[in-house]
C-alpha positions as a LaTeX table, in Angstrom:
\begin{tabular}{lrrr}
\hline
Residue & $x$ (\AA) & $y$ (\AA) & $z$ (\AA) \\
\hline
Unk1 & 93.94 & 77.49 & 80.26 \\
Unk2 & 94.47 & 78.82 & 83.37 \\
Unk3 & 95.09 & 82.03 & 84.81 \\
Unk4 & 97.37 & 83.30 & 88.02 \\
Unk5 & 96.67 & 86.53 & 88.52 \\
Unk6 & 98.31 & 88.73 & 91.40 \\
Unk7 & 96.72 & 92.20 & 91.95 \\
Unk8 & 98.63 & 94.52 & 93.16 \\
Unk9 & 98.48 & 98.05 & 95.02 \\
Unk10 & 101.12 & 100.53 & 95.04 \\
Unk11 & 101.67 & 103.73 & 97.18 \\
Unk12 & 101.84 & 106.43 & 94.68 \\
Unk13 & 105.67 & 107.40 & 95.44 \\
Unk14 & 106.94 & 103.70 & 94.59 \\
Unk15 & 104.83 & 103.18 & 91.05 \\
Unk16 & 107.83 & 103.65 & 89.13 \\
Unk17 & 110.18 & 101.61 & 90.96 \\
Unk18 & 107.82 & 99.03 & 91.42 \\
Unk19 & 106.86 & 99.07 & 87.54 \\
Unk20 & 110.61 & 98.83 & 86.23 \\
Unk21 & 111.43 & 96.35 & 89.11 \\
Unk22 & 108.26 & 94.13 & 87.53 \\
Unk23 & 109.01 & 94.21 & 83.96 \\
Unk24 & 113.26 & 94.06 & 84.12 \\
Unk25 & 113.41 & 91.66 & 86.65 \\
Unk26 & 110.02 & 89.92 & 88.06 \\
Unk27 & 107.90 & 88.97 & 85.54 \\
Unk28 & 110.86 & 87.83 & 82.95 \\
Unk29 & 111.67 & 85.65 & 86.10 \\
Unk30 & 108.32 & 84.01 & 86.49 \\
Unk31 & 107.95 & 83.30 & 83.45 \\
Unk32 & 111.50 & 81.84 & 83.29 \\
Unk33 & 110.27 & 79.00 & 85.22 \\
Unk34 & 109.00 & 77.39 & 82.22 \\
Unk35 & 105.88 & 77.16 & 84.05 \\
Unk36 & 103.82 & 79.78 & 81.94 \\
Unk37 & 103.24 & 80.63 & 78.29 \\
Unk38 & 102.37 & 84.40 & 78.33 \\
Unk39 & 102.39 & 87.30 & 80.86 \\
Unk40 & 100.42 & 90.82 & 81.52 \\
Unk41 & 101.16 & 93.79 & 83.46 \\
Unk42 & 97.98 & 95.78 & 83.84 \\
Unk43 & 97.01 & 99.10 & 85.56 \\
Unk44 & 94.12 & 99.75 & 86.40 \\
Unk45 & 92.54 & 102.96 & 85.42 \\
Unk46 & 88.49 & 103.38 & 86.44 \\
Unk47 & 88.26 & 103.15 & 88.80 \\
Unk48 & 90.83 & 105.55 & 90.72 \\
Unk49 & 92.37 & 105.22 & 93.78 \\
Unk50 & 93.91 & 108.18 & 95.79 \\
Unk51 & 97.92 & 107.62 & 96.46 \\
Unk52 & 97.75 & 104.19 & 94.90 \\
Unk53 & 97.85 & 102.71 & 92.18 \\
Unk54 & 96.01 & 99.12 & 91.07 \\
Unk55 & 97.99 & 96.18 & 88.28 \\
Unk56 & 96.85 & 93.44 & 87.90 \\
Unk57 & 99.68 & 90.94 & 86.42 \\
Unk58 & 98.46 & 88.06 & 84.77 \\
Unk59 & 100.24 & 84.86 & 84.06 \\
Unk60 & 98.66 & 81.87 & 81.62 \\
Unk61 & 99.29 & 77.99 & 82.39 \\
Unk62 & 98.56 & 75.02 & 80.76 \\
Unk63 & 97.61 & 73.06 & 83.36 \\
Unk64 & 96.90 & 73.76 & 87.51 \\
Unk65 & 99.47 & 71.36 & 88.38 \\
Unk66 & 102.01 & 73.84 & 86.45 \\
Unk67 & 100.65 & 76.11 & 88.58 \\
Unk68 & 100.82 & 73.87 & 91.55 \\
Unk69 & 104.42 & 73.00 & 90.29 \\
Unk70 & 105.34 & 76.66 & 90.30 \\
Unk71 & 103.56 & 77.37 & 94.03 \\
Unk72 & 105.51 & 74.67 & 95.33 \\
Unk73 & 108.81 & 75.30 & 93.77 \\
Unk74 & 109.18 & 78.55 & 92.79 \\
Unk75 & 106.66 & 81.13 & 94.56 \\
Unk76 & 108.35 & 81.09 & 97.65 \\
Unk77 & 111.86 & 82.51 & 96.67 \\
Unk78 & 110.02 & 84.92 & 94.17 \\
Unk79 & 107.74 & 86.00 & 96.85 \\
Unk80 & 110.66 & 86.59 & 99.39 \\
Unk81 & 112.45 & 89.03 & 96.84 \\
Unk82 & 109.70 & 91.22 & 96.17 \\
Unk83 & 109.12 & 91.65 & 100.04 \\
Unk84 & 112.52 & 92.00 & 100.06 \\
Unk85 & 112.50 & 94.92 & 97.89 \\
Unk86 & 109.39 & 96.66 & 98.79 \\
Unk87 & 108.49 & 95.63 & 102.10 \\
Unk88 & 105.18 & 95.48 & 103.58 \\
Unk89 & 104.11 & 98.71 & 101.53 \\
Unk90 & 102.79 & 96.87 & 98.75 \\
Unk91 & 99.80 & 95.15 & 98.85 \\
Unk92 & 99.03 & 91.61 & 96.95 \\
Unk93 & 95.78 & 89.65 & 96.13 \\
Unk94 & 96.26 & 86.76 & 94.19 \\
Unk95 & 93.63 & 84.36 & 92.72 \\
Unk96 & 93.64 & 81.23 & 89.66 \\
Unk97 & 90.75 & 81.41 & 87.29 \\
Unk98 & 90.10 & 78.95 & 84.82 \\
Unk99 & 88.99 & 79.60 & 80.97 \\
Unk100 & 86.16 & 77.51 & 79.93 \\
Unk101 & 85.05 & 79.67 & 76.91 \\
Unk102 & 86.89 & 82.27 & 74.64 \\
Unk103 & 86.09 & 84.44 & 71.47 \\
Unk104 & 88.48 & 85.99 & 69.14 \\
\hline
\end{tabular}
């Protein structure tokens, strides 16, 4: 399995936008690529920041040439609507890490 995961900080006054813009609109949209088979939308709590706030969203593919598939194909546009709404105020860090063991 393997995960795409975009951290993400928020100035303070936009948190709420940002969160309903993420899980009406974003997310669902990602994920209606086809491309992945679950989604997470995590803030971070401990540690605090001051006037930000830290998610993390997670995304879970099969295979990194989904993910590849998706970078090519489908990032881009994605990418250029969330800029699009927030501007340079937001902050994103994203990074692919791979599962090789897992206990449930």
């Amino acid at each position: 399995m393997i995960t795409y995961q975009v951290e993400v900080t928020v100035p303070s006054h936009l948190v709420e936008q940002w969160v309903e813009y993420m899980t009406q609109q974003h997310i669902a949209d990602v994920v209606n690529t086809g491309l992945f088979l679950t989604a997470h939308l995590i803030r971070v709590v401990d540690p605090v920041s001051e006037n930000v706030t830290v998610f993390r969203v997670r995304y879970a593919c099969r295979s990194t040439e989904d993910l590849e598939r998706y970078r090519r194909e489908h990032a881009p546009a994605l990418q250029a609507h969330h800029t699009e709404m927030f501007g340079s105020a937001i902050i994103a860090v994203r990074s692919v890490t791979e599962d090789l063991w897992h206990l449930s």
